[in-house]
N, C-alpha and C positions, 0 to 999 in steps of 0.2 A: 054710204053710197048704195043704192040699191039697184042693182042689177037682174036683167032674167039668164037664164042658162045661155041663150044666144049673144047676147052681150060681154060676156064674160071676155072672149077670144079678142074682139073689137074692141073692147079696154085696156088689154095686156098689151095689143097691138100699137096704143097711144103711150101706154106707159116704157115700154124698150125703148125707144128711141129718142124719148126726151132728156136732154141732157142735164135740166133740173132735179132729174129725179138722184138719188143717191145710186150708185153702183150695185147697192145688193138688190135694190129695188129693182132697175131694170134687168137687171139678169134672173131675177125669177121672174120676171115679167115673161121675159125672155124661153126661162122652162116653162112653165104654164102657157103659153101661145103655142110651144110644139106639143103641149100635150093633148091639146083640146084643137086641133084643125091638125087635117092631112097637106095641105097646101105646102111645096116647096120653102127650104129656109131660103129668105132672103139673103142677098149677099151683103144688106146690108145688118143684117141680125149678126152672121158670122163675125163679119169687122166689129164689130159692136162686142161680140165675145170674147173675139182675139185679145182687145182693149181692156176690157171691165172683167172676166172672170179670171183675177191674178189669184197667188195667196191667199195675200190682204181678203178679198171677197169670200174666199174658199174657206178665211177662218171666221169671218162673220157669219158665213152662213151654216156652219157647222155643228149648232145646237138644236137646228131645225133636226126634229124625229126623222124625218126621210133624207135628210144627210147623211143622218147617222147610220141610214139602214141601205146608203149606198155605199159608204167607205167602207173599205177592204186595209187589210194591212199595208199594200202599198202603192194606196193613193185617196185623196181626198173626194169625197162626196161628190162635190162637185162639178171635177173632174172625169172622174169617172162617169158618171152622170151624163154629162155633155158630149163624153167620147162617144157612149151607148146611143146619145141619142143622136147623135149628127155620122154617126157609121154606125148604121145598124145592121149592116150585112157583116160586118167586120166582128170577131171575136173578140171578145173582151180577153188580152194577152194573160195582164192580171191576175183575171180567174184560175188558172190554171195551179199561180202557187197558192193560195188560198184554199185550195181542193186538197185532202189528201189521197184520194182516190187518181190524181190525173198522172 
């Protein structure tokens, strides 16, 4: 499929929410859409999170290099990921025992 950089956003945006798609599929559909547009998460993105990013997802997707380099010792990639990215005013708790400094 080829796409221009503007497209990109408009495609991930088709891809989250179609229910054919596999789970690890829409959920990074799902990160890539908030990566690339400042636009409000829908509420329908969130239930759609709530739903698909279980374990199960979190362990599929955790061979992915930028999973690897969001997991902390106590908690998964993914998770962590989506907390940062859906409260991002909010500190990452986490971080704190991961620091030896804090």
């Amino acid at each position: 499929m080829s796409t221009t950089r503007g497209q990109v956003p408009v495609w991930m945006r088709t891809c989250w929410p179609d229910p054919a798609r596999p789970p690890e599929v829409r959920v990074s559909a799902a990160l890539g859409w908030m990566c690339l547009t400042d636009l409000p998460v829908p509420d329908e993105l969130r239930a759609m999170l709530d739903d698909l990013a279980t374990h199960e997802t979190a362990r599929l997707m955790a061979p992915l290099p930028w999973m690897r380099a969001a997991e902390n010792t106590n908690g998964n990639g993914l998770h962590r990921c989506l907390y940062t990215m859906l409260h991002p005013d909010t500190p990452d708790a986490e971080d704190r025992w991961d620091d030896p400094w804090s």
